[in-house]
N, C-alpha and C positions, 0 to 999 in steps of 0.2 A: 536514412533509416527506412528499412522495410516494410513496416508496421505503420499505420495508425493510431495506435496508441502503445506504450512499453510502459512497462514497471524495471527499473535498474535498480544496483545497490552498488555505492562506491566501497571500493578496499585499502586505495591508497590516495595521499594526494595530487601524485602528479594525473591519475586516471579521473580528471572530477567533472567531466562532463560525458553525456548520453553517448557522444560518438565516438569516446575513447575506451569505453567501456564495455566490456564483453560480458559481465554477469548481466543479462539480463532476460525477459521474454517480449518480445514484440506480440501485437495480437493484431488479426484481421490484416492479414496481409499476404505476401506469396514470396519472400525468400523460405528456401531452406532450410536455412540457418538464420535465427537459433530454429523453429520449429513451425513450416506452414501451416502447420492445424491449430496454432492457439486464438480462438477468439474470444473476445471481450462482448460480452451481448450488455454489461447494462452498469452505469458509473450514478453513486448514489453519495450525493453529498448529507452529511449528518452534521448539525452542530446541538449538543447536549450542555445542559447547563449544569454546574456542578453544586451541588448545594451539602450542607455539612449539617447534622443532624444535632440539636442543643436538647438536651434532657432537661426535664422541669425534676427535681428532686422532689416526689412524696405528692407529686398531682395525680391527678387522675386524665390527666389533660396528654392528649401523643405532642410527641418533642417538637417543638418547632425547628423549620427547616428552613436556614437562610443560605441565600445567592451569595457566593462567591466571588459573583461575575466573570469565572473564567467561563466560555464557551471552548470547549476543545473542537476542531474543526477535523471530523473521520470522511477517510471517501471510503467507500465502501464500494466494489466491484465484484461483477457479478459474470461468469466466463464457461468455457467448455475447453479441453482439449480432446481432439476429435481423433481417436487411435486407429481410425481404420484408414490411414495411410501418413500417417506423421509419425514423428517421433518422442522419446518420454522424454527430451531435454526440458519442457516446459516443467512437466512433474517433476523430475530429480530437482529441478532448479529451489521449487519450494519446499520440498523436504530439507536442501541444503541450507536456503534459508532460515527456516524454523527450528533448524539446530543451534543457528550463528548467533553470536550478537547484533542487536539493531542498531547500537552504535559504535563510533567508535570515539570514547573520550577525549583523545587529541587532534580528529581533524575532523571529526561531526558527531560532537556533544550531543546536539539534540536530535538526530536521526539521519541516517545512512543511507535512505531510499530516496527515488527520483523516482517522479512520474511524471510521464510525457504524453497529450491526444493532441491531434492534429487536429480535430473538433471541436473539443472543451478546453479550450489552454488556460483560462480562470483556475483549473484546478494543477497545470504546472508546476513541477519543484524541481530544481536542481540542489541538489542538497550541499549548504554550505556551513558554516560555524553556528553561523546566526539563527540555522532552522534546519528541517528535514522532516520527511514520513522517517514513521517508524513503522513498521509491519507490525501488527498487533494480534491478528487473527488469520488463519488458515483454515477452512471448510473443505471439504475435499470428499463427495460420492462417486464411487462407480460404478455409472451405470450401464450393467453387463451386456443386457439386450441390446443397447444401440452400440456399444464399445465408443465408449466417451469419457471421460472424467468430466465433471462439472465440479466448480468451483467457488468460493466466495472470500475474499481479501478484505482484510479494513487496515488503511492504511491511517494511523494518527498524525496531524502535523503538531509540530512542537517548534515554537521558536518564534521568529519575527512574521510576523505575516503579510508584512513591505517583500517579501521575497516568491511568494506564491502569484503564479499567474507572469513568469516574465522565459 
């Protein structure tokens, strides 16, 4: 792997690991291919707790609001691609994604994305039946003066959480 850290998305089953896989963006690194200029400046783990709102009929009292207990576990990424000598494969990559599905029901139910840092491996997914990111969100400015995209990802995991971090 070229990169430092990659975000992948698998498409079939026999493609189900980082190295078989060609959709993907590396960041902070110096192949070519997919795109020298993409880096990753900042990985932000989120966990939110989900709580469900119960109306009191005819109080005057706001709804109480109980814990669920799910914590959904977001990494949230935070990057640049740097246009003044790289390529837009990194861009096309997410627009291709944000049009697709983020999963695929018969061989990654709960999410189709893989991420990978040579850094932070705790937050690791190789995405299998049992779990995966989902891509949830795409932010995307350009900014013109410096000729850059800057970027922000939040990646949802869903699924067994014995699988993250291996």
């Amino acid at each position: 792997m070229a990169g430092i850290h990659a975000i992948f998305r698998l498409t079939t089953g026999g493609n189900n690991t980082e190295a078989l896989v060609s959709d993907k963006i590396e960041f902070n690194g110096d192949a070519v291919v997919p795109d020298s200029r993409a880096f990753l400046d900042s990985i932000r783990p989120v966990y939110q707790a989900v709580n469900t709102d119960t109306p009191n009929p005819g109080s005057q009292n706001s709804p109480n609001s109980q814990d669920t207990g799910n914590v959904p576990f977001i990494l949230e990424l935070k990057g640049h691609f740097d246009e003044t000598g790289g390529t837009t494969l990194g861009i096309n990559t997410l627009n291709n994604w944000s049009e697709n599905p983020k999963v695929i029901k018969t061989l990654y139910p709960k999410g189709r994305f893989g991420f990978r840092s040579d850094e932070r491996d705790e937050y690791n997914v190789t995405p299998v039946a049992s779990g995966g990111y989902q891509l949830t969100f795409i932010d995307m400015i350009d900014v013109l003066e410096f000729s850059r995209i800057e970027f922000t990802l939040r990646l949802k995991f869903v699924g067994d959480m014995n699988i993250r971090g291996v």
